[in-house]
Structures are given as structure tokens and as C-alpha cells.
C-alpha positions as CSV (number, residue, x, y, z in Angstrom):
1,X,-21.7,6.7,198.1
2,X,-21.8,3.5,196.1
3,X,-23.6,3.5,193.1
4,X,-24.1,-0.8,192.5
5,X,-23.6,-3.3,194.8
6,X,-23.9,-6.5,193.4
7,X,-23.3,-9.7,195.2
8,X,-24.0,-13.2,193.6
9,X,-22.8,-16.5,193.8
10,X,-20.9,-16.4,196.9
11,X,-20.7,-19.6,199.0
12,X,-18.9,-18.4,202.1
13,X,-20.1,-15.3,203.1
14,X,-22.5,-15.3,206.0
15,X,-23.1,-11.4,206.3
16,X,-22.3,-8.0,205.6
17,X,-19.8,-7.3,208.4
18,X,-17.4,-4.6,207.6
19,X,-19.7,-2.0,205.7
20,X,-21.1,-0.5,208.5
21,X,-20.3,3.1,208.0
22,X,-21.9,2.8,204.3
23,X,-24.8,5.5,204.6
24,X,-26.1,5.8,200.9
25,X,-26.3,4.0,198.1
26,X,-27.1,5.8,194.6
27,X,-28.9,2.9,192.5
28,X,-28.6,-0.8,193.2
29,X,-28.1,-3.6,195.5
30,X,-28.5,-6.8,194.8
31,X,-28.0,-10.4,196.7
32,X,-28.4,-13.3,194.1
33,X,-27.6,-16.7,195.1
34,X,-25.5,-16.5,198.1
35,X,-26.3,-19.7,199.8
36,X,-24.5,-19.2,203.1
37,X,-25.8,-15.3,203.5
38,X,-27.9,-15.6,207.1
39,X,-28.9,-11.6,207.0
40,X,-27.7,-8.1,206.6
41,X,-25.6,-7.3,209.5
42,X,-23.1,-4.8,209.0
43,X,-25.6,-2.8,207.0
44,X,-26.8,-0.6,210.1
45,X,-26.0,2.6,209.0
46,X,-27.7,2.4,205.2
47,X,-30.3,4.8,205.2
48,X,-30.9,5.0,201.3
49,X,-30.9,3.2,198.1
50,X,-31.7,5.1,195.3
51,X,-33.5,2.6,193.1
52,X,-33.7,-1.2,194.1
53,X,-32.8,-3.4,196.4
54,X,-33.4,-7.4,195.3
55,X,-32.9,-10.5,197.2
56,X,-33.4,-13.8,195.1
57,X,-32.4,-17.3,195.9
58,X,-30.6,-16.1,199.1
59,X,-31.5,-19.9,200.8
60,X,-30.1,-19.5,204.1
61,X,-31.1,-16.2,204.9
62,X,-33.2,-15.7,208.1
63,X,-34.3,-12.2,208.3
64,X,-33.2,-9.0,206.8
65,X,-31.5,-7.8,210.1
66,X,-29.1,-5.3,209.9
67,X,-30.8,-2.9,207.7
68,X,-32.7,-1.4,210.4
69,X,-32.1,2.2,209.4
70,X,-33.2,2.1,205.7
71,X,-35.3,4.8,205.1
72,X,-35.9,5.3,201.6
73,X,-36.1,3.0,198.8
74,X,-37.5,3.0,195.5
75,X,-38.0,-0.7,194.4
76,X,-38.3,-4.0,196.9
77,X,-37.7,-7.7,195.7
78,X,-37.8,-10.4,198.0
79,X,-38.3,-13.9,196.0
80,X,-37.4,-17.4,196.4
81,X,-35.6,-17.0,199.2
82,X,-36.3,-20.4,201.2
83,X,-35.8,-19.5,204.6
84,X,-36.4,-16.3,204.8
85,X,-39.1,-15.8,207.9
86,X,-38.6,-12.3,209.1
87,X,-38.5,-8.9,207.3
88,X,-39.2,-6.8,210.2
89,X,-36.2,-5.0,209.6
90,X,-38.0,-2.9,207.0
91,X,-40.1,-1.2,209.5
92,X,-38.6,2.4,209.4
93,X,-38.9,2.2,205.3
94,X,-40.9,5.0,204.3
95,X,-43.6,3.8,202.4
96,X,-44.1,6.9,200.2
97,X,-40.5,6.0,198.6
98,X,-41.6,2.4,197.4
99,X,-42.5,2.5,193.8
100,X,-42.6,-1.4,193.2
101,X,-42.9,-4.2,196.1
102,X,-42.4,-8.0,194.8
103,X,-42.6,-10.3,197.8
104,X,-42.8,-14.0,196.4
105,X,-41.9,-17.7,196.4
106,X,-40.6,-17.4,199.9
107,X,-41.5,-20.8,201.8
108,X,-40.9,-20.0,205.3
109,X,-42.6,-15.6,205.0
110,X,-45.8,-15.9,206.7
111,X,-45.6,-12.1,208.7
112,X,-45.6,-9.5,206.2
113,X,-47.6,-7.2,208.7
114,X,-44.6,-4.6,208.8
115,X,-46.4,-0.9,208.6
116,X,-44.7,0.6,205.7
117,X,-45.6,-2.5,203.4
118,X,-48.7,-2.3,204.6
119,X,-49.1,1.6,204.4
120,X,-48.1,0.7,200.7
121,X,-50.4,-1.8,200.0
122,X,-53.3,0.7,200.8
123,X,-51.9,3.5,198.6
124,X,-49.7,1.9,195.8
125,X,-47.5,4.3,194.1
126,X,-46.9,1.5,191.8
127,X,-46.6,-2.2,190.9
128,X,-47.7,-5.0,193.9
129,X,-46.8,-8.9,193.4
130,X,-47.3,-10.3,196.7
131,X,-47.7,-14.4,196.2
132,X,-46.6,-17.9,197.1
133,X,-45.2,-17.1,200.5
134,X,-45.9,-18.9,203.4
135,X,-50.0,-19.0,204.4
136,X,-50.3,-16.1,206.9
């Protein structure tokens, strides 16, 4: 179990290769400013992260692919992250873990119409900032 993951400021790496048998994570993850980072592959086995899990300033990442078998988390941030278009990943979150969702400043997000975002939008268990994404 890992209890922070923080990566920040690292120009070269392109993914998350290599941590594929990590299955839980007690508190945080966070990606801040990894220009090169495309998406999340090598992530396929995380199933939960106990508090939050942020993505800022990530400008080269695509899509949230390889975290495909998150389950449970308590707090989502997804902002400024330029080309970020696709965060169907998230569809097996469970919407009743989500206590804060901050989706924003993303230029290239139109699609947000992933079920457990939208099962949280209609029954908030907490904080909502959804704003300046792509029109959509």
C-alpha cells in the first residue's frame, strides 16, 4: 500500500509503466507539472485511493487511460490540463465515494458524460467546480 504518491516536475516521463501490480493507495496521488505524461498506463490494477487524486498542469496528457479499475476515491481534481480530452477511464468510479469533484481549465474536455460523474452531479456528497472546459 502506498500512502502518497507525488509526481511533479518531471520532463521525461511519458507514463506510469512499471506499477502495475499497485492495488491501493492510502491517501494521495498527485501529478503536477509533468509535461511529457500522455496518461496513466501501468496503473491497471489501482482499485483505491483513499483521499485524492489531482492532476494539474499535466499538458500533454491525453486521457486518463490506465486507471480503468479505480473504484473508490474520495476527492477528484482534473485542472488545467491542456490536452486532456478523455476521462472515460473513470467510468467504474463509484460515485458514492466522491466527496469533492473539481473538473476545470481543461481546453480540449468537452465529454464529461462518464456515469459516475454524472451519478454525482445529481446527488453531491459534497463540493462541485465544474468550469472553463471545452464547450460540450
Amino acid at each position: 500500500m502506498v500512502l502518497l504518491l507525488g509526481i511533479s516536475f518531471n520532463d521525461s516521463l511519458i507514463n506510469m509503466a512499471g506499477l502495475d501490480s499497485l492495488k491501493y493507495a492510502n491517501s494521495e496521488f498527485y501529478f503536477l507539472v509533468n509535461d511529457m505524461l500522455e496518461d496513466l498506463t501501468g496503473f491497471q490494477s489501482l482499485l483505491l485511493i483513499g483521499d485524492y487524486l489531482s492532476f494539474h498542469a499535466n499538458h500533454s496528457m491525453v486521457s486518463l487511460n490506465g486507471v480503468g479499475s479505480l473504484q473508490y476515491i474520495e476527492k477528484l481534481i482534473i485542472d488545467d490540463n491542456d490536452a486532456l480530452s478523455d476521462i472515460s477511464a473513470l467510468e467504474n468510479l463509484d460515485a458514492e465515494s466522491l466527496i469533492d469533484l473539481t473538473i476545470m481549465e481543461n481546453d480540449m474536455l468537452s465529454d464529461c458524460d462518464i456515469l459516475p460523474i454524472c451519478e454525482y452531479l445529481v446527488a453531491p456528497n459534497g463540493t462541485i467546480q465544474i468550469y472553463n472546459n471545452a464547450p460540450g
